[in-house]
C-alpha positions in Angstrom: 5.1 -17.6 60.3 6.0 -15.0 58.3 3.6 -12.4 55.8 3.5 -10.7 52.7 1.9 -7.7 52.0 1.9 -6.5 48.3 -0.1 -2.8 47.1 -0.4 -2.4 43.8 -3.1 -0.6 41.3 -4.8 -2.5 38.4 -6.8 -1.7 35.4 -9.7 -3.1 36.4 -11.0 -4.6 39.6 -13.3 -6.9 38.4 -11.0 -8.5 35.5 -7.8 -8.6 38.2 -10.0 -10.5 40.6 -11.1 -13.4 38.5 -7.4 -13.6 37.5 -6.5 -13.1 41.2 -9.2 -16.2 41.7 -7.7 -18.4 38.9 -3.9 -17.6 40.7 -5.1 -19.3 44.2 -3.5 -23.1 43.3 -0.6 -21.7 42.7 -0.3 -19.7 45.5 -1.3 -22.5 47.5 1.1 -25.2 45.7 4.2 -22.2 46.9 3.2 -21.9 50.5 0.2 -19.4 50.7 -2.0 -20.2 54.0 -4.9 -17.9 53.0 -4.8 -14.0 53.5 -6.9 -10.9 53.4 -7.6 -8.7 50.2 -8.4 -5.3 50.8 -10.0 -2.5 47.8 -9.5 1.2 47.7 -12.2 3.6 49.1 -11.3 6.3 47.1 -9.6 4.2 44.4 -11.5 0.8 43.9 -8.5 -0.2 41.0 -6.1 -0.4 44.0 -5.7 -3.2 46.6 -3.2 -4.6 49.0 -3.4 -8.4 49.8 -2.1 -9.4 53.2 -0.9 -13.1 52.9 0.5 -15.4 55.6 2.8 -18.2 54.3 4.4 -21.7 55.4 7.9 -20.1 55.2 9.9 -17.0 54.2 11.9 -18.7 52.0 8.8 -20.0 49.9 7.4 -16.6 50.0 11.0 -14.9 48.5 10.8 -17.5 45.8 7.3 -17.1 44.7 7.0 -13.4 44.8 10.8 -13.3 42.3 9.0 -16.0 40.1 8.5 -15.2 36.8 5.2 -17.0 36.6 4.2 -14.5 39.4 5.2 -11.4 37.2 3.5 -13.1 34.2 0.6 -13.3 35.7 0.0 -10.0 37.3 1.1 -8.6 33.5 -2.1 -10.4 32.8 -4.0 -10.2 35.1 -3.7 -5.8 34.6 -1.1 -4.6 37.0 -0.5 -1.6 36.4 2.2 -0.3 38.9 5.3 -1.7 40.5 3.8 -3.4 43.5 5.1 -2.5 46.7 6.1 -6.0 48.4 6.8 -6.1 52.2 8.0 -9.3 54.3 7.0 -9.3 57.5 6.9 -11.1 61.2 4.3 -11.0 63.4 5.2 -9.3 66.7 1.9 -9.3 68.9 -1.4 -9.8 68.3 -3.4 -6.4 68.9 -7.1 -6.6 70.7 -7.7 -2.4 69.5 
């Protein structure tokens, strides 16, 4: 199954995540399975979501949408977010 990773710094937390929220069905209705979101330490307006989705193609396609860009415009992206695409390898215990 393959994973996305995206970083990217918004305006404000709070706003982005209630966007973020209001995002999910369509995430889900393109492939998402569910993921992790994590928050800066030292800078709480940056985060890096770690999604796992149904298939890479899916993935591509949603992440080049322009409903995607649209709504990260809105939501108060502020940065080029860095995407990855990624397989998992092994599963780590430490």
């Amino acid at each position: 199954m393959p994973y996305i990773t995206i970083r990217h710094k918004v305006m404000d937390y709070d706003a982005w995540k209630s966007k973020f929220d209001a995002h999910g069905p369509a995430r889900a209705a393109a492939g998402c399975k569910g993921g992790h979101l994590l928050r800066g330490i030292d800078d709480t307006n940056e985060v890096v979501i770690f999604f796992e989705w149904d298939t890479l193609e899916n993935a591509r396609k949603f992440t080049a949408s322009p409903e995607l860009k649209a709504a990260m415009k809105e939501a108060g992206v502020i940065d080029k977010p860095d995407v990855y695409f990624l397989e998992n390898q092994e599963s780590l215990t430490q």
